[in-house]
C-alpha positions in Angstrom: -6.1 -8.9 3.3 -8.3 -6.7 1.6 -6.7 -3.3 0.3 -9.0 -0.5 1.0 -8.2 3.5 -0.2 -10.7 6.1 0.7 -10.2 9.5 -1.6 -11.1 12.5 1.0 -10.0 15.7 -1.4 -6.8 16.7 0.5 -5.3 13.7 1.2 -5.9 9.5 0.6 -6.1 7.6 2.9 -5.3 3.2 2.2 -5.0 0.4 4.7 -1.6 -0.4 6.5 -2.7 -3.2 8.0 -5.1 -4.7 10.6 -3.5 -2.1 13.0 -3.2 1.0 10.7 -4.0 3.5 7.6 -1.8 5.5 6.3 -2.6 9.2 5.2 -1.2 9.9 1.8 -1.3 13.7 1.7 1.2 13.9 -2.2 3.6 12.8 -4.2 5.9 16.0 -3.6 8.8 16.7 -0.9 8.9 19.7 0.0 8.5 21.9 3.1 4.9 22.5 2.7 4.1 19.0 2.5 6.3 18.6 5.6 4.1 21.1 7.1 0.3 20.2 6.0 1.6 16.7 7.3 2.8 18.7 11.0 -0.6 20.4 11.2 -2.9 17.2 10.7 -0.8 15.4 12.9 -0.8 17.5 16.0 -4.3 18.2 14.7 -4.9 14.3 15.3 -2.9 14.0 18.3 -5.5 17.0 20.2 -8.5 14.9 19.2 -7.6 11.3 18.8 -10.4 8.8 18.1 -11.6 5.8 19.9 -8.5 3.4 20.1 -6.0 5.9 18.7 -2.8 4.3 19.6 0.3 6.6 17.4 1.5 8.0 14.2 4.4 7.9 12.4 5.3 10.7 10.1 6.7 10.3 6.8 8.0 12.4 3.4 4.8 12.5 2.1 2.3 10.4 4.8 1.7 9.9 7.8 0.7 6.3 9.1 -2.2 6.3 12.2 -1.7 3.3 14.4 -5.4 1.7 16.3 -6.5 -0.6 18.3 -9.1 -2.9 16.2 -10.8 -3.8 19.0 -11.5 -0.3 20.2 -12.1 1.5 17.5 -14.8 -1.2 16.4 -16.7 -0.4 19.6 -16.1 2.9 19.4 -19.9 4.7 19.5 -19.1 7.9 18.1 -17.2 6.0 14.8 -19.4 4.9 11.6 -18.3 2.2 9.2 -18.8 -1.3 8.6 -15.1 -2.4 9.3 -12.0 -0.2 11.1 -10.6 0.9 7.8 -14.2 2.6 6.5 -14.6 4.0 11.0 -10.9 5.3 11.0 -11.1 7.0 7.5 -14.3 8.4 7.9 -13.0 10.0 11.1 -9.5 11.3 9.4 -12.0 12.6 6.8 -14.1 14.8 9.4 -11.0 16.2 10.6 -10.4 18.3 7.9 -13.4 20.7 9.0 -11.3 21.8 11.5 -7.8 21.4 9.8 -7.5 24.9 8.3 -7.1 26.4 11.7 -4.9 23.7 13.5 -1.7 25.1 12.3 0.7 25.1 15.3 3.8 27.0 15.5 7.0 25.8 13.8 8.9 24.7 16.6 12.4 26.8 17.9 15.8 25.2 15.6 17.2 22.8 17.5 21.5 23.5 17.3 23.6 20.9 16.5 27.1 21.0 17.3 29.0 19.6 14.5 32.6 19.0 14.2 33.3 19.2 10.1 36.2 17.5 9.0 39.6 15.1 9.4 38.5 12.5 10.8 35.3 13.0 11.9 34.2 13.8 8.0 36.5 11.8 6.2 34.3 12.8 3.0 34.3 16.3 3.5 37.6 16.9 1.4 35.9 14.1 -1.5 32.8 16.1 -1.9 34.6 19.4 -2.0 36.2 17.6 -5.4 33.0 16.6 -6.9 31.6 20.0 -6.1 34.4 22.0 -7.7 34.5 24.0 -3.7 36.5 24.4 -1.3 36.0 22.2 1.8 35.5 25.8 4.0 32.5 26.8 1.4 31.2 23.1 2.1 31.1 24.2 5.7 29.8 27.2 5.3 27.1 26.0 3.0 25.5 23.2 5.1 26.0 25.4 8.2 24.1 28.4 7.1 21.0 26.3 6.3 17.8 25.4 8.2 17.0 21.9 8.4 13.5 20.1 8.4 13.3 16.4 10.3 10.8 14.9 7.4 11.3 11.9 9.7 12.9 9.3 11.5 13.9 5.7 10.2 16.3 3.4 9.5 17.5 3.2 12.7 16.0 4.6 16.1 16.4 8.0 15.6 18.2 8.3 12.4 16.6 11.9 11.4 16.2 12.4 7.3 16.9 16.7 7.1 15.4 18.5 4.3 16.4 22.1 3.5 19.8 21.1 2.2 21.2 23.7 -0.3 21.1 22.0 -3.7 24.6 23.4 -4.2 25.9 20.4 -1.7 24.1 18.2 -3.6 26.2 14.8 -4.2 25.6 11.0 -4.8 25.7 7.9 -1.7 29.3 6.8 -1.7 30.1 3.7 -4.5 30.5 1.3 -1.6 28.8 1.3 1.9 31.0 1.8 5.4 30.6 -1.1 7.2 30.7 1.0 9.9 29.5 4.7 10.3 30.4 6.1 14.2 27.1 7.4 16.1 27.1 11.1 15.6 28.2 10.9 12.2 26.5 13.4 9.3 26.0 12.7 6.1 24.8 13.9 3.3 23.5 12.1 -0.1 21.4 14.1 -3.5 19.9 16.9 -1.4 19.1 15.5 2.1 21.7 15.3 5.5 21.1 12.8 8.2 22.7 12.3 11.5 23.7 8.5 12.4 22.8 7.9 15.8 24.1 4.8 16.4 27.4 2.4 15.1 26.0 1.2 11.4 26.7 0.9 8.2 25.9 3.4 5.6 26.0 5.1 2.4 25.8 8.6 3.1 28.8 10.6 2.4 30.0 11.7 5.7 31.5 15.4 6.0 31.2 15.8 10.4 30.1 14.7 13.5 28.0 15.4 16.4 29.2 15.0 19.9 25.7 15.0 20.7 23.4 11.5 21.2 20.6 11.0 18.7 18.7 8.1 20.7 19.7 7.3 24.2 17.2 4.6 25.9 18.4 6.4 29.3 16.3 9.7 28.4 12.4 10.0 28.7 12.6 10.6 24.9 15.1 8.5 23.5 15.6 10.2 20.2 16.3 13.9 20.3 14.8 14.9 17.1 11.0 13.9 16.0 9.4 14.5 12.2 8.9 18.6 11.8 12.1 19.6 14.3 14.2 22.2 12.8 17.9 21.8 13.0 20.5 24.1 12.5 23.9 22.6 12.4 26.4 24.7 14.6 30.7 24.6 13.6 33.0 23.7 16.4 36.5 22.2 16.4 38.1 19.1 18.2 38.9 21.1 21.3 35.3 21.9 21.9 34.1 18.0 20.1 35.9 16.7 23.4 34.4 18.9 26.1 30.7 18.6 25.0 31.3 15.1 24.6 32.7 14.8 28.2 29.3 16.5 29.3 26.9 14.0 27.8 28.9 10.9 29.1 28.5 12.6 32.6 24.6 14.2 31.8 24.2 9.5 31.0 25.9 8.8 34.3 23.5 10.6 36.6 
């Protein structure tokens, strides 16, 4: 397959595939990046092209799924092929892009749990931060999260906004097993494990809430550009909002 990349000032765009582009907006991670990326995204979403089919938000891109078919029939597109019709498209969008900025969206709370055994590392990285395990807490509670997006797993959410104080390295040796709900933290992202998997990430709490839960309209509860602030609770409280969403998935 021939790789095509179009230069259009603000952002590159390549070819994905036969199905896609993606949108390479810069090199840097950071929250206005997450946000330029936000703004062309919903900007995209209000006026899709011919064949638009999805997009999928990344650190730094953002990745616009097609129909070949429809986008080459597509009247109001111009290009020899669907790489030239879609990025010539993305390109005109950027006429309007300086006033598509939508509002940052409310925080989302997360109820997290920090501690014994449901953040086995917590205690570990108070060590190799030279902290008390209360100041950890405090910390990573007092910030607001970014979602720069969602991978690994259906609905694992990758937070940016960490303070760089928590910073720490991925545990030595993977878990072969890190329980759904689990957060983590590694250099100067947290993530939230929504599902039974291994992982790396050094794990300081858990959420009774569910990440991804095929039962819900919207499986995953957080998408790319969500803010998240993580809210302290103790076992007591672990166990009753965890008895509400086994009853909220029975009905």
């Amino acid at each position: 397959m021939d790789v095509h990349v179009k230069n259009v000032d603000a952002f590159v765009v390549y070819s994905l595939s036969e199905y896609a582009v993606t949108v390479q907006f810069d090199d840097r991670i950071n929250a206005d990046m997450l946000e330029r990326i936000r703004s062309f995204n919903a900007l995209l979403h209000r006026h899709p092209f011919d064949g638009f089919r999805t997009t999928v938000p990344a650190y730094t891109t953002l990745s616009v799924y097609f129909d070949p078919l429809d986008v080459m029939q597509a009247s109001r597109l111009t290009g020899i092929n669907c790489f030239e019709r879609v990025s010539n498209f993305l390109h005109g969008l950027q006429a309007e892009w300086s006033i598509a900025l939508a509002p940052a969206p409310d925080p989302t709370p997360i109820p997290l749990c920090y501690g014994g055994a449901f953040g086995p590392d917590l205690d570990d990285v108070a060590r190799q931060l030279g902290i008390a395990a209360a100041t950890v807490i405090e910390l990573h509670s007092a910030a607001i999260y970014r979602v720069h997006l969602i991978g690994f797993t259906p609905g694992f959410a990758y937070l940016g906004g960490m303070p760089k104080q928590l910073a720490v390295p991925r545990k030595a040796s993977p878990r072969n097993k890190v329980t759904a709900g689990s957060v983590g933290i590694a250099a100067e992202q947290t993530g939230i494990y929504p599902l039974d998997t291994p992982g790396g990430w050094q794990i300081i709490g858990r959420t009774p809430l569910r990440l991804f839960d095929t039962s819900r309209e919207q499986p995953a509860l957080l998408k790319a550009g969500d803010r998240v602030v993580f809210q302290a609770i103790d076992h007591e409280l672990f166990e009753r909002f965890s008895s509400d969403a086994d009853a909220d998935s029975d009905n």
